[in-house]
Structures are given as structure tokens and as C-alpha cells.
One Martini backbone bead per residue (centre of mass of N, CA, C, O) as a GRO file, in nm:
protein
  461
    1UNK     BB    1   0.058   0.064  -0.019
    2UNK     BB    2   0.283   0.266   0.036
    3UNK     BB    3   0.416   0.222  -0.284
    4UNK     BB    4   0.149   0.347  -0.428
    5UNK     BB    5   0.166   0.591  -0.342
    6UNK     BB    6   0.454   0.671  -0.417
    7UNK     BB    7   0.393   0.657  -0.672
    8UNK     BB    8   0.138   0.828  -0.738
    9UNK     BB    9   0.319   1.062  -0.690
   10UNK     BB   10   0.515   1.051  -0.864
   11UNK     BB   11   0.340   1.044  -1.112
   12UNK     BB   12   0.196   1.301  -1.096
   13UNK     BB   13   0.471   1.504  -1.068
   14UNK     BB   14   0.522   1.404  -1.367
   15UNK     BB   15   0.283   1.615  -1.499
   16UNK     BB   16   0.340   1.913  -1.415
   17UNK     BB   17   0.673   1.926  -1.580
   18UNK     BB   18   0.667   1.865  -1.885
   19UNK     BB   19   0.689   2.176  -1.985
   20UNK     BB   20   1.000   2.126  -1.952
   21UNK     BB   21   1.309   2.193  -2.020
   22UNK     BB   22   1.561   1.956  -2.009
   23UNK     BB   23   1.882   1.977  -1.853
   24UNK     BB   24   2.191   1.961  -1.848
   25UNK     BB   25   2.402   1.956  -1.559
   26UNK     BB   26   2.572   2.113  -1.666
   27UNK     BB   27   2.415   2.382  -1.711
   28UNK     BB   28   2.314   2.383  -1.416
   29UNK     BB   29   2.631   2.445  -1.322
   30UNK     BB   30   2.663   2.673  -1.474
   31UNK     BB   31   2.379   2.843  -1.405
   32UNK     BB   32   2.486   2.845  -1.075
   33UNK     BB   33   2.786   2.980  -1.104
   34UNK     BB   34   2.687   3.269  -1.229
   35UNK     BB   35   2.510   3.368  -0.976
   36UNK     BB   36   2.764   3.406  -0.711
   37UNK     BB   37   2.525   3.512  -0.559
   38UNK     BB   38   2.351   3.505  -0.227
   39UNK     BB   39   2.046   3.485   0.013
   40UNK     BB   40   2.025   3.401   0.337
   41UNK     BB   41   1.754   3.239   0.500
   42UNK     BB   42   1.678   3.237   0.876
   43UNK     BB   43   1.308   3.134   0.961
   44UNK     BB   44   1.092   3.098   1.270
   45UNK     BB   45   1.162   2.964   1.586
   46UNK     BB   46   1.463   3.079   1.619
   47UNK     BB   47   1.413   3.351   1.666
   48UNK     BB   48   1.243   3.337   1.957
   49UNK     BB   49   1.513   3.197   2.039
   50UNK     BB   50   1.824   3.129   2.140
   51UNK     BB   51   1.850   2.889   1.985
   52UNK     BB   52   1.887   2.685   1.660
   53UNK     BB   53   1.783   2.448   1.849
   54UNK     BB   54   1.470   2.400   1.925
   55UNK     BB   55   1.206   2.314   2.074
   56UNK     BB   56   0.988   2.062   1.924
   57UNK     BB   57   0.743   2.176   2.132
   58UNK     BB   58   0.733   2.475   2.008
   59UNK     BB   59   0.500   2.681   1.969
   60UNK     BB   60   0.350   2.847   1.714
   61UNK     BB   61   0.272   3.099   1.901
   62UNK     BB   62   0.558   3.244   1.862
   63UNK     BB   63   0.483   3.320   1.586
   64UNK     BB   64   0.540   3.663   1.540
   65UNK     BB   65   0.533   3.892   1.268
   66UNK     BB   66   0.397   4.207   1.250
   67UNK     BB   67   0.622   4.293   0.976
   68UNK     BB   68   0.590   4.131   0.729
   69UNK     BB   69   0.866   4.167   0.459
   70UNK     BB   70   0.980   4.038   0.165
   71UNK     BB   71   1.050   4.310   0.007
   72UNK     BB   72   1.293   4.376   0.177
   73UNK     BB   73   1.462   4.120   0.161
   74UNK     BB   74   1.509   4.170  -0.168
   75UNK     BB   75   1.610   4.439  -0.151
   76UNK     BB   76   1.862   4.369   0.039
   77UNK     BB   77   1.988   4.168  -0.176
   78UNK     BB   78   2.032   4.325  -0.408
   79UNK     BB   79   2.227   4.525  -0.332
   80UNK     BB   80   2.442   4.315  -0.338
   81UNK     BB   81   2.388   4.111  -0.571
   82UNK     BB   82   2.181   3.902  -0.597
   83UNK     BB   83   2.015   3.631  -0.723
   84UNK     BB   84   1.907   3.526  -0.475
   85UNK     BB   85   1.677   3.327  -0.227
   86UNK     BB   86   1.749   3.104   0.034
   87UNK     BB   87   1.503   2.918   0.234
   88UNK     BB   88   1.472   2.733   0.519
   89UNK     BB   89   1.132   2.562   0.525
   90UNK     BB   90   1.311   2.337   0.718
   91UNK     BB   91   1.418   2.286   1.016
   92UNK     BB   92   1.525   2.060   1.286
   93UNK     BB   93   1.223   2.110   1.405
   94UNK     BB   94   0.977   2.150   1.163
   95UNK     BB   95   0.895   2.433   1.070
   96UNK     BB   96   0.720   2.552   0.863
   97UNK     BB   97   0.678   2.812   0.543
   98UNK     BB   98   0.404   2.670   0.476
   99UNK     BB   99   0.141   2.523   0.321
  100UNK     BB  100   0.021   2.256   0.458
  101UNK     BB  101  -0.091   1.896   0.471
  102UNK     BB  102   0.051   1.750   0.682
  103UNK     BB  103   0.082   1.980   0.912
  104UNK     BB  104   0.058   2.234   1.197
  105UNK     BB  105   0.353   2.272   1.182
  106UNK     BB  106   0.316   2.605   1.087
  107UNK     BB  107   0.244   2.946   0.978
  108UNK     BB  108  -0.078   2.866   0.953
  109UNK     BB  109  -0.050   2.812   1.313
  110UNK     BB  110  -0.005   3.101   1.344
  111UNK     BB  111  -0.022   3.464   1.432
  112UNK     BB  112  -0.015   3.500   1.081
  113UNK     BB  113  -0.153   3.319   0.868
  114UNK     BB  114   0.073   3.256   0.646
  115UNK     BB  115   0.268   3.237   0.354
  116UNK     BB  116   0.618   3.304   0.351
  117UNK     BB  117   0.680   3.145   0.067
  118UNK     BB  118   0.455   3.270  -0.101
  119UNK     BB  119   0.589   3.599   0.009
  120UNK     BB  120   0.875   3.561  -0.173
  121UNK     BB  121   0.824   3.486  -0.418
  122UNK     BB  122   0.714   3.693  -0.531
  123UNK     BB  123   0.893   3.924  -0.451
  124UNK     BB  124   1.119   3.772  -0.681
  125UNK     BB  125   0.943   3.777  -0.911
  126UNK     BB  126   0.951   4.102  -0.969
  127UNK     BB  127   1.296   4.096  -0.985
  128UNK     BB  128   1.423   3.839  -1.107
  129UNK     BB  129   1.452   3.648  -0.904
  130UNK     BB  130   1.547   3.348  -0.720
  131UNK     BB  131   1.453   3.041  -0.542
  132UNK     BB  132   1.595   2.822  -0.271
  133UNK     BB  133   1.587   2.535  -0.091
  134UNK     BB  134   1.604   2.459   0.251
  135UNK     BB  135   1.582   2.123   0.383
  136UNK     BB  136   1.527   1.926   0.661
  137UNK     BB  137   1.549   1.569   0.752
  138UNK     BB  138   1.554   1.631   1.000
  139UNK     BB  139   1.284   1.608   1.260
  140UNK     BB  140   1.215   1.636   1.574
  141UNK     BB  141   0.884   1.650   1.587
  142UNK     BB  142   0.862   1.430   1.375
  143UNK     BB  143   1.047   1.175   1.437
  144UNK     BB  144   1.336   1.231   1.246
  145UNK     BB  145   1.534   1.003   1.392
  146UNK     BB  146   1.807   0.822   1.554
  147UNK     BB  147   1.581   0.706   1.805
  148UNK     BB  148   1.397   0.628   1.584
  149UNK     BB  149   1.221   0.469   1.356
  150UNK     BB  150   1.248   0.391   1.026
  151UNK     BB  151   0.969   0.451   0.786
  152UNK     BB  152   0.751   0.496   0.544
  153UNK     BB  153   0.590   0.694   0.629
  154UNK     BB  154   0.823   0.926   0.666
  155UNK     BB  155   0.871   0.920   0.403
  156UNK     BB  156   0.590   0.965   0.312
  157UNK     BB  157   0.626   1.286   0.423
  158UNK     BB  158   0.880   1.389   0.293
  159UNK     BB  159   0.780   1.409   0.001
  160UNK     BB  160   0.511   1.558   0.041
  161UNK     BB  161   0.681   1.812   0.114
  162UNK     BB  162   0.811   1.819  -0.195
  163UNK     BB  163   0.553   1.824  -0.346
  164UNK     BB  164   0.475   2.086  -0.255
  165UNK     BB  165   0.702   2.266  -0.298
  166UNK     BB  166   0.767   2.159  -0.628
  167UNK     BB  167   0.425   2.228  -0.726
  168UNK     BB  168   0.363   2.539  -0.556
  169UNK     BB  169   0.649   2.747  -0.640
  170UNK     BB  170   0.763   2.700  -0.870
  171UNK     BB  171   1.096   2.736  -0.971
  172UNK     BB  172   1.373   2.557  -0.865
  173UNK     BB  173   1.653   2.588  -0.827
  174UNK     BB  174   1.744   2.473  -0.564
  175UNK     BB  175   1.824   2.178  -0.306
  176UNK     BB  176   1.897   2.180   0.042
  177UNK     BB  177   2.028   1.928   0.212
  178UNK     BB  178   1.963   1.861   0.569
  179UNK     BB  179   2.013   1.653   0.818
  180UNK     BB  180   2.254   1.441   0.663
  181UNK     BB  181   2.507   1.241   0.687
  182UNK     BB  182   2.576   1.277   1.002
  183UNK     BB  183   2.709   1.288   1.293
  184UNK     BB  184   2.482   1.494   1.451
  185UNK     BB  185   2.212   1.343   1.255
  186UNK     BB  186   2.233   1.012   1.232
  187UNK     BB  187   2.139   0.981   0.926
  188UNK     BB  188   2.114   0.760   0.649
  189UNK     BB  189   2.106   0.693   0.318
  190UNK     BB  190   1.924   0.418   0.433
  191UNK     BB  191   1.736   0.540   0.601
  192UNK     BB  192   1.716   0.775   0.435
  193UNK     BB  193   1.665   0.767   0.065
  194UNK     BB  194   1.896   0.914  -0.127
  195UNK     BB  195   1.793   0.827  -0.392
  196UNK     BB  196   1.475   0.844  -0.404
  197UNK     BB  197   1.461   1.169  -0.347
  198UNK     BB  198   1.636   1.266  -0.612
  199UNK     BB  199   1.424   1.140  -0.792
  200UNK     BB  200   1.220   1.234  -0.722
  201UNK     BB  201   1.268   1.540  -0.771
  202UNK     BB  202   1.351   1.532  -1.076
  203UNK     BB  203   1.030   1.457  -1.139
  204UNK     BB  204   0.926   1.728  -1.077
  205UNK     BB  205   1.243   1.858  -1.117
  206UNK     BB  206   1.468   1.852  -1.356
  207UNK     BB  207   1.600   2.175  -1.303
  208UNK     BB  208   1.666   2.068  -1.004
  209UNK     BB  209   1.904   2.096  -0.771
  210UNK     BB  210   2.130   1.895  -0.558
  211UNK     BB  211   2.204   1.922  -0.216
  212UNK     BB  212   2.449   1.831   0.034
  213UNK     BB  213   2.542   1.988   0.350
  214UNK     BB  214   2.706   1.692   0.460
  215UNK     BB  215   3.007   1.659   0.265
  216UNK     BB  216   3.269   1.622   0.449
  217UNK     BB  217   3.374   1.343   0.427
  218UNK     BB  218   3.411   1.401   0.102
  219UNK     BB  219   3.597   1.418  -0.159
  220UNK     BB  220   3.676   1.699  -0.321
  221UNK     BB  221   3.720   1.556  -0.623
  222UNK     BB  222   3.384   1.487  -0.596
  223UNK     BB  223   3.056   1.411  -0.649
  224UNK     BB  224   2.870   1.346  -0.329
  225UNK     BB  225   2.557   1.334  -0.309
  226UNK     BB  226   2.592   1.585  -0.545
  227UNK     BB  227   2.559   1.875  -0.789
  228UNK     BB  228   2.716   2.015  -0.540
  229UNK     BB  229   2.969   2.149  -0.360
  230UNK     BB  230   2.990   2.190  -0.004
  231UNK     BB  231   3.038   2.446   0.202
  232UNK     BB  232   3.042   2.537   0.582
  233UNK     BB  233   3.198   2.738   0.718
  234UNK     BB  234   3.100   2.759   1.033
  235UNK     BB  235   3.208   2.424   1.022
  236UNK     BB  236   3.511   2.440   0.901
  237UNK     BB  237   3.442   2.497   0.568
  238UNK     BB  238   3.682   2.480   0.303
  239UNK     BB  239   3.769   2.606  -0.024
  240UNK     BB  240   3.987   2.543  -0.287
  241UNK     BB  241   4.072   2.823  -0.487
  242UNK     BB  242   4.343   2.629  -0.642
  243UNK     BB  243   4.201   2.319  -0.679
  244UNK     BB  244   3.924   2.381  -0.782
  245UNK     BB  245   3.687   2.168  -1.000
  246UNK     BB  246   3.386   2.213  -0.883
  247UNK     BB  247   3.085   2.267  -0.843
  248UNK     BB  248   2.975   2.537  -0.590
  249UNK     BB  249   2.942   2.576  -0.245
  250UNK     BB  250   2.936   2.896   0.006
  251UNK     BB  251   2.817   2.929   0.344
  252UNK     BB  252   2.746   3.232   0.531
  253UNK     BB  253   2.727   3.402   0.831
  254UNK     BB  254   2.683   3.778   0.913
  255UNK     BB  255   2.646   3.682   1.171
  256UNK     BB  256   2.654   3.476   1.424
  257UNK     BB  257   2.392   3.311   1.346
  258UNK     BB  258   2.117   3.201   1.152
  259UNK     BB  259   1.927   3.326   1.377
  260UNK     BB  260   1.784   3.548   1.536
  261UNK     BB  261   1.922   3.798   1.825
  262UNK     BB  262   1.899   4.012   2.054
  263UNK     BB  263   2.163   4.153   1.965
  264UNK     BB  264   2.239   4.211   1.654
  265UNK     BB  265   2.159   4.544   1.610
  266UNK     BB  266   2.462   4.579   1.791
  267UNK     BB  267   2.641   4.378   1.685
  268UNK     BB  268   2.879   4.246   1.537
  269UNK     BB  269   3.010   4.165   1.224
  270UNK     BB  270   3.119   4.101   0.960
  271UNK     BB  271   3.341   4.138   0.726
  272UNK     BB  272   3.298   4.253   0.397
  273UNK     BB  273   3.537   4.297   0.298
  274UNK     BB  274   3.644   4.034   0.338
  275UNK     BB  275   3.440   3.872   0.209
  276UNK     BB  276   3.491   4.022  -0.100
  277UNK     BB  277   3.792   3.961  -0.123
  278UNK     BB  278   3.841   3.626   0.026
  279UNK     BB  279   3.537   3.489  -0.112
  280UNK     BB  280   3.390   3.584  -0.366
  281UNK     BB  281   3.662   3.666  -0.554
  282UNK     BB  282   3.798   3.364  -0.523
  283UNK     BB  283   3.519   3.190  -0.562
  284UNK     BB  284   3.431   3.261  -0.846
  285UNK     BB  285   3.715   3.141  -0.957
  286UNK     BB  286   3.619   2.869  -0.856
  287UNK     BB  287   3.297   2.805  -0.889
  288UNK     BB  288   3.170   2.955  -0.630
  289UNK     BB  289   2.932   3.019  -0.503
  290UNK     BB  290   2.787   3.285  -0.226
  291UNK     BB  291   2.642   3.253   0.071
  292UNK     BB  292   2.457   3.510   0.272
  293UNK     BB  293   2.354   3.548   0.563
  294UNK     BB  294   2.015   3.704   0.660
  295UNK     BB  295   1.841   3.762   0.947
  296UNK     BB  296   1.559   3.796   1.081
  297UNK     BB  297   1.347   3.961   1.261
  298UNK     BB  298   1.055   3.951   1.465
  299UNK     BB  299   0.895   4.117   1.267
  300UNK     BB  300   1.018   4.079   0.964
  301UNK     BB  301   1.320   4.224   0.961
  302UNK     BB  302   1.600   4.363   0.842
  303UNK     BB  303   1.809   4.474   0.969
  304UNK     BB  304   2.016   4.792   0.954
  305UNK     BB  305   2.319   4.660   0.989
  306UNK     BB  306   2.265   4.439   0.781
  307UNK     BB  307   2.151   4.577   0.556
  308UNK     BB  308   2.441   4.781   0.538
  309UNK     BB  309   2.586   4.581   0.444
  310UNK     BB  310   2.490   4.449   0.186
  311UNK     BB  311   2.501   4.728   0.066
  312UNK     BB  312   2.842   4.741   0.071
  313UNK     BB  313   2.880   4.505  -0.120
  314UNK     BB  314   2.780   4.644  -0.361
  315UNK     BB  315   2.991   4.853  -0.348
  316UNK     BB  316   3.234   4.672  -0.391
  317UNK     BB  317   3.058   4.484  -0.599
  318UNK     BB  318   2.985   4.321  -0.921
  319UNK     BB  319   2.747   4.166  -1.078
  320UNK     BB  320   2.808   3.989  -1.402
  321UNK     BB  321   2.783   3.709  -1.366
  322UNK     BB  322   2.985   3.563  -1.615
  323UNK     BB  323   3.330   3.425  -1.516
  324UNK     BB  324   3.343   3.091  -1.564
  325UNK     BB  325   3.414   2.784  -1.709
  326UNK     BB  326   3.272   2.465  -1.595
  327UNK     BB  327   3.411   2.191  -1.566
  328UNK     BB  328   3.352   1.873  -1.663
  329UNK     BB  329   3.185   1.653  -1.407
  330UNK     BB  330   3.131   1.421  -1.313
  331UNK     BB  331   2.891   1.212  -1.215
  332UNK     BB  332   2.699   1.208  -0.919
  333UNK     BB  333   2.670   1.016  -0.633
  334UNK     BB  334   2.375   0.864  -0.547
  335UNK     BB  335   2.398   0.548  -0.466
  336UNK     BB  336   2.433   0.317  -0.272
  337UNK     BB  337   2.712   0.186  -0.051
  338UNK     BB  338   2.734  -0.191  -0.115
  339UNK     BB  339   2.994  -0.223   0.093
  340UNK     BB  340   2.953  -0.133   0.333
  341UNK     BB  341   3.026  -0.373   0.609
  342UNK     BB  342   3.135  -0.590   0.450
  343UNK     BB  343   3.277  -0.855   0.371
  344UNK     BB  344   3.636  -0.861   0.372
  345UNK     BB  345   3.937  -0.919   0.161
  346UNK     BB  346   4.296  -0.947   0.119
  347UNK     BB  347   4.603  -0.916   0.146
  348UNK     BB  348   4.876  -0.850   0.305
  349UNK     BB  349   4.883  -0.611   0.544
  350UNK     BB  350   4.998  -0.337   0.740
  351UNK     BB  351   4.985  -0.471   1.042
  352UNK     BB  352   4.659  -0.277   1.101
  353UNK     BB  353   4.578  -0.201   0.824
  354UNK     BB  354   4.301  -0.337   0.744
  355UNK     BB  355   4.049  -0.415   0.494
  356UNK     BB  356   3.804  -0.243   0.632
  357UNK     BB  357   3.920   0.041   0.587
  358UNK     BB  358   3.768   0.067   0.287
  359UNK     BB  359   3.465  -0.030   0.429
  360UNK     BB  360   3.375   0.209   0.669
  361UNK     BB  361   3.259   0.501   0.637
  362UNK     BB  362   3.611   0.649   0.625
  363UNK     BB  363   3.823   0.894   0.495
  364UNK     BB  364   4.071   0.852   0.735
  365UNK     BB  365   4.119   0.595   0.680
  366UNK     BB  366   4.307   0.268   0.608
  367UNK     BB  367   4.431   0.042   0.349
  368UNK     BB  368   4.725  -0.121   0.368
  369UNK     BB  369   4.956  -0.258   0.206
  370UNK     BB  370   5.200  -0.474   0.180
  371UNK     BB  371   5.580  -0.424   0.086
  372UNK     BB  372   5.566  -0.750   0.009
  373UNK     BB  373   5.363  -0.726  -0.187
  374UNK     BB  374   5.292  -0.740  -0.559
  375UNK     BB  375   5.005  -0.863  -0.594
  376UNK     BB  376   4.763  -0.677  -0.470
  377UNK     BB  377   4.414  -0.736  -0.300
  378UNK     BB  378   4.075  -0.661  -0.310
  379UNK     BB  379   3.728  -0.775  -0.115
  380UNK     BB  380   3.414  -0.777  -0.177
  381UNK     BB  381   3.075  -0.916  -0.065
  382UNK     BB  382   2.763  -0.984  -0.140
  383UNK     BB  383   2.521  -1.043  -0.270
  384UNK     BB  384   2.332  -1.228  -0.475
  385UNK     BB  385   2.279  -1.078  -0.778
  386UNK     BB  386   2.400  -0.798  -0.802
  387UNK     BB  387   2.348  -0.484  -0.887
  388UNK     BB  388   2.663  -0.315  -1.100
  389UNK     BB  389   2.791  -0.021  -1.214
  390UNK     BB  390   3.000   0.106  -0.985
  391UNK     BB  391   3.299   0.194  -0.898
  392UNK     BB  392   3.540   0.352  -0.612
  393UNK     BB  393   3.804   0.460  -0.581
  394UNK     BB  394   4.011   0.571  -0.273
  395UNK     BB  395   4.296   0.741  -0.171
  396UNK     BB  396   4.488   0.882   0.074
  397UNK     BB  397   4.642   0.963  -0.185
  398UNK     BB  398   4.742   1.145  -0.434
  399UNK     BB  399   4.935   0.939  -0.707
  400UNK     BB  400   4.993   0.631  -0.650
  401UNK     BB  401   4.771   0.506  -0.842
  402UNK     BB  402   4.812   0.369  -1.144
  403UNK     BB  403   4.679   0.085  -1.158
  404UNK     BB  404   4.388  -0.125  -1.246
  405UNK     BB  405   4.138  -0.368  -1.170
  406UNK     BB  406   3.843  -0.541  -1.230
  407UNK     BB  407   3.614  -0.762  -1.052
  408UNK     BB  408   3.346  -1.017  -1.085
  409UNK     BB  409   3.137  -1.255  -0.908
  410UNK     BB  410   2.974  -1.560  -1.093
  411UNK     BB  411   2.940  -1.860  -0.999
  412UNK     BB  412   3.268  -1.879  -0.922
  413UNK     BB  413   3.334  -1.652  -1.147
  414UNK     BB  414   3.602  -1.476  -1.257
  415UNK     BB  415   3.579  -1.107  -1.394
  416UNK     BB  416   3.691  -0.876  -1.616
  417UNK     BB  417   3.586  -0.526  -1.620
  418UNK     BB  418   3.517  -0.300  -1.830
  419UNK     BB  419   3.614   0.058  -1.778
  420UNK     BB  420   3.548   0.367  -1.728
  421UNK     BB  421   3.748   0.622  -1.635
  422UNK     BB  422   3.734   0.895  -1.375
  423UNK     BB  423   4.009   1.131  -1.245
  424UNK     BB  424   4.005   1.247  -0.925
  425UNK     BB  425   4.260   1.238  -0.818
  426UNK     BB  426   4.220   1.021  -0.552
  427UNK     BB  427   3.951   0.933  -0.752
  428UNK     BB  428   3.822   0.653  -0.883
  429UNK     BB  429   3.575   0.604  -1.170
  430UNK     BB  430   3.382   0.309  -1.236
  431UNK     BB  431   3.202   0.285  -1.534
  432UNK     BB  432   2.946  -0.002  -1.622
  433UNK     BB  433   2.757  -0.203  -1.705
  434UNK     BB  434   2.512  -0.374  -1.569
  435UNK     BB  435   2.534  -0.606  -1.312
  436UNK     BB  436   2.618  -0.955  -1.197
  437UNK     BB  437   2.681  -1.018  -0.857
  438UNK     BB  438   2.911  -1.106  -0.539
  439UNK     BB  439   3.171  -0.951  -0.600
  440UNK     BB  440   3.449  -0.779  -0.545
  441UNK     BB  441   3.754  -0.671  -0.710
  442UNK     BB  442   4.129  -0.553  -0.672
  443UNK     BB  443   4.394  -0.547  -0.880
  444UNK     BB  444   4.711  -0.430  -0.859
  445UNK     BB  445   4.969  -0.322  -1.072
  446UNK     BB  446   5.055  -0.011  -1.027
  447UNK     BB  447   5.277   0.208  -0.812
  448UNK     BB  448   5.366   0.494  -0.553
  449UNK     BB  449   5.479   0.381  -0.272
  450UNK     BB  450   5.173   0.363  -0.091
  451UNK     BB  451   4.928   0.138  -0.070
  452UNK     BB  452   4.639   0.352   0.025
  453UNK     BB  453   4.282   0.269   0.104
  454UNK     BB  454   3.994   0.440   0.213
  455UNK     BB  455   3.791   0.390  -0.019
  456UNK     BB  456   3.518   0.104  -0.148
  457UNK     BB  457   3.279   0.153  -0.362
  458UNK     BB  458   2.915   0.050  -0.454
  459UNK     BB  459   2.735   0.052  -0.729
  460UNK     BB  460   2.420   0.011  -0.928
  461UNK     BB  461   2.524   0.325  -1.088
   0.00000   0.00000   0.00000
């Protein structure tokens, strides 16, 4: 029954948006680079208290802006030269920030009874900006957390919450996840199907970027689960504008924290100055889009020293556009990681550095092999006629593995396959025509110093 209803899902909206014409992920990764700046808005129930991660249980009847315009937040984004605003519309307690009929947790049962994001696209859409949503997948309100049984009935709650966002509120540049496959919000990949919400996005809406801005444990090399390789300044995830190659995104508050508080309006700010000397304007030659979070207040309005930094960004930089041609970056691996935890077996390894360590879902151990083999192998174990598309071997250091083969097991007999290599520094991805395997293996033929594999990932496709 709960997979009927998710395919009927799929499938209506997938009739709402056949009218739009899609895009290549590359085109819409070089006009997501192009847009180069915009504005954070994180806006809700952590407005009206003391910490951004609010009490799950805190009544919708805090939330009362009596002056809230949105018209003055686009005005006070364009000042600065943004081209969109993206805004929170459910953060991690689950307050929703439009007219939602999943739940009353909502600014519709709130003494404003308004919806938020509905008076936000309008008045982006009169001055001809852009807006991306952030949404995260954890929702302590609604009891989805790693405390509690993750059921069907949970993705199909944040499904129908996607199907509404995205074929209620017109295009929707990108969709940020957050509170998923991090480690302090403990939801894996597997607990809420991240192949799933994504594919089910797509269908949605085809032009619609998909990002997770948890993607700190994954190798910069490579865009793993995002469309957009994402950075969070404030949580100490800083981008190499020397060496990314990769379309990007680094967002950072302008304030101390990302939703507003009784200080903010007379307390310092971050330097502008250095936002677009150290930030914005070499982080759009590295390809990465800037984002800037400017939080309003309890009224509803983005206080007057928060309002004159953005407008003095617009003055001291001018968004011309289109910057530098995004170079084009393998597809990103969206598909579970089907070795991770399974038995595996290599050649001999070096010390304590065992063969586990390469699928252990941790990019800073790894599997050494001992400097004594010459012919070493490492494999992995599936279930029986897995069907596997694509493998990724990631290196503790670029540089080392010179060559090497791949094999599949199948009725007991080992096969070589034929795949295609994009190396990205320390990252190899291997794709190839989709097959049933048992195992798979991997023979290295020819290395430079210690072969040292970080993680091997195993995906369906």
C-alpha cells in the first residue's frame, strides 16, 4: 500500500512540470556558477528563541512577525548583487514556512497565518530573482531522528512535503539538504533513501539542483550524493580556490549565528570587506557560487546594520555574471554505497591497517597493503546477483595508484570488466554496463610509494 501511494506520487508529479524543458546537469551547474552570490534567509521558530536548534515542542503561537515583509528582504538581497534567496523553509525542529497539509507544525497555524514562502517567491519573482530551498531531513518535531524507527510512513511524510514545495511554489533553482549522513544527525543514507528523494526530486522538477550540504567526510575530488559540491564556512568547511575543480557552494552567516537574536542589532558583523576581498571574489574563480545568510528579526524585517553591510557588499563588487566556463565534472554518485560493512577480504596488510578499513564509511582510516606484496588485491562480498554499475576506489593520497584492474564474481567464477575511468585526483570512478555480481575484487597492477586505499565504494549504478 505505502509503495503505491509513493509511485502515485511519483507519477502525478511527474505530469505538473513535462511542460518545462530539461537540462544537462552540466548547464545547470554552470548557471548555478554564474549566479555567483545570493542570500540566506533562516527564518522561523529559533528566531523568537535563544539557540538555533529550538525546543521540538515550542508552540507555533511563538511565531508572530507583525511587520514581516518580504519585499524589503529581496530589496535588501539585491543591494548586495545577489541573484536569489535561498530560504530555510523547514529547519531541524520541523517548522514549516509554508501552507503545508502534512502537519498544523506550520506559520499557517501560527498568529500570523500567513505563508512565508509564498510571499517571498512573489516578491523574488517581481524583481526577477531566483529562490533554492534549504530543508532538512532531520525533524526532531516529527520524531524523524536516529532515536527512533525510521518507517515508510516518515519518507512518505517528507516526500509529500517535497511534492508540495516543489510543484506549488514555480522553478525552484536547488534544494538543499541538510540534517542527513552527518554525524550529528545520525540519519544515514539507508535510514532515509537518499537515491529515493533524489530521483523523486528530478521527477518533480528536471531542472531542480539537488545539494547536501553534510558532505564534509566525502573526498573534494568528486561530487558524492550532490549536484553541487557544498561547503559550510561556520562549521569549519573552507573550499581550495586553488585547486577546486568542481561546481561549488560555501554559505556563511553575516551575523554569529544563522537565525536572529537579541543582540544582533547593535552587536558586530562578520567584515564585509573581507567577505568579498577573501570570499566571494575568489571563490567565483574557483567556480563557487557565495552564499550569505542574513537573518531577519522578530518583526519580520532584516535589521538596519545587517541591511547597510549588504548594501556596502553591492558597493564594493558588482555582479557582472558569467565568470569562468565550469569545467565539466563526472556525474555524482547518488546510488548507496553497497560495500560498506561487508565482509571483505585483501592480500596481506601492513601492521593493523586490515582490509576493513577501505569499507568502513570513514575517509580518513584506510586499508595499507604490506610493502612485501607484490601482486595485492582486496574484495568484497554481496549479496548473491547484486546488480552493480559502477565502483570507486578513493586513495589516502592522489598520486599513488598508477593502474589496476576490476573483477566481478558470478557462480563462482571471477570476470574482468571493461569500465571507464574519470580520475579525479585521489578518486577513481569506474562505470560500466550494469551486471549481477557476488563479489567484487580489485587486483592493482602498479602503484607509486604505499598503496594506501581510503574507501571502496560499490553502487548499483
Amino acid at each position: 500500500m505505502m509503495k503505491r501511494a509513493l509511485l502515485s506520487l511519483a507519477l502525478m508529479a511527474a505530469t505538473v512540470w513535462t511542460f518545462a524543458q530539461p537540462k544537462s546537469l552540466h548547464q545547470l551547474q554552470q548557471e548555478f556558477v554564474d549566479l555567483r552570490f545570493g542570500m540566506f534567509v533562516h527564518f522561523g521558530l529559533p528566531t523568537f528563541q535563544e539557540a538555533d536548534w529550538t525546543d521540538p515542542q515550542c508552540p507555533p503561537e511563538v511565531f508572530n512577525p507583525e511587520k514581516l515583509d518580504t519585499d524589503q528582504w529581496v530589496r535588501v538581497a539585491k543591494s548586495a548583487g545577489a541573484k536569489f534567496i535561498c530560504i530555510s523553509v523547514k529547519h531541524h525542529a520541523g517548522f514549516c514556512m509554508w501552507d503545508t497539509a502534512t502537519t498544523d507544525y506550520s506559520v499557517m497555524h501560527s498568529p500570523l497565518h500567513r505563508d512565508v514562502l509564498k510571499e517571498l517567491v512573489n516578491s523574488l519573482q517581481k524583481e526577477g530573482m531566483q529562490i533554492m530551498f534549504h530543508f532538512s531531513i532531520l525533524d526532531t518535531h516529527h520524531g524523524i531522528r536516529s532515536t527512533l524507527p525510521f518507517t515508510q510512513e516518515k519518507t512518505a511524510f517528507i516526500m509529500e512535503q517535497l511534492r508540495e514545495l516543489l510543484t506549488g511554489y514555480g522553478p525552484v533553482n536547488t534544494l538543499m539538504f541538510d540534517g542527513w549522513d552527518a554525524p550529528w544527525g545520525r540519519i544515514s543514507y539507508s535510514d532515509i533513501s537518499f537515491p529515493l528523494l533524489y530521483n523523486y526530486v528530478k521527477s518533480l522538477q528536471p531542472n531542480c539542483l539537488v545539494m547536501d550540504l553534510n558532505g564534509a567526510k566525502y573526498p573534494q575530488e568528486a561530487l558524492f550524493y550532490s549536484d553541487i559540491r557544498c561547503y559550510e564556512q561556520g562549521a569549519g568547511q573552507k573550499i581550495s580556490a586553488d585547486v577546486n575543480r568542481l561546481p561549488a557552494m560555501a554559505c556563511y552567516p553575516l551575523q554569529r549565528t544563522w537565525f536572529w537574536k537579541e543582540e544582533f542589532p547593535t552587536a558586530p558583523l562578520k567584515d564585509v570587506e573581507a567577505i568579498v576581498r577573501d570570499n566571494i571574489i575568489p571563490y567565483n574563480q574557483a567556480y563557487c557560487t557565495y552564499i550569505l545568510n542574513a537573518a531577519p528579526n522578530r518583526d519580520g524585517l532584516i535589521d538596519d546594520n545587517a541591511a547597510e553591510a549588504m548594501a556596502r557588499i553591492g558597493r564594493l563588487w558588482r555582479n557582472t555574471g558569467h565568470l569562468v566556463d565550469v569545467p565539466e565534472a563526472p556525474a555524482p554518485i547518488t546510488e548507496l554505497n553497497l560495500a560498506v560493512g561487508r565482509a571483505c577480504d585483501s592480500s596481506w596488510s601492513d601492521d593493523m591497517m586490515l582490509m576493513d578499513f577501505a569499507n568502513d564509511d570513514n575517509f580518513s582510516s584506510a586499508w595499507v597493503s604490506s610493502p612485501q606484496v607484490r601482486t595485492p588485491w582486496w574484495s568484497v562480498t554481496l549479496d548473491k546477483d547484486t546488480p552493480v554499475g559502477c565502483v570507486v576506489v578513493t586513495e589516502r593520497k592522489a598520486g599513488g595508484l598508477e593502474s589496476f584492474c576490476l573483477e566481478v564474481l558470478q557462480d563462482g567464477v571471477w570476470t574482468s570488466v571493461e569500465a571507464g575511468e574519470d580520475h579525479c585526483g585521489r578518486v577513481h570512478i569506474l562505470r560500466f554496463p550494469q551486471r549481477s555480481a557476488d563479489a567484487v575484487r580489485l587486483r592493482f597492477l602498479s602503484w607509486k610509494g604505499e598503496l594506501a586505499i581510503a574507501e571502496v565504494g560499490v553502487y548499483a549504478r
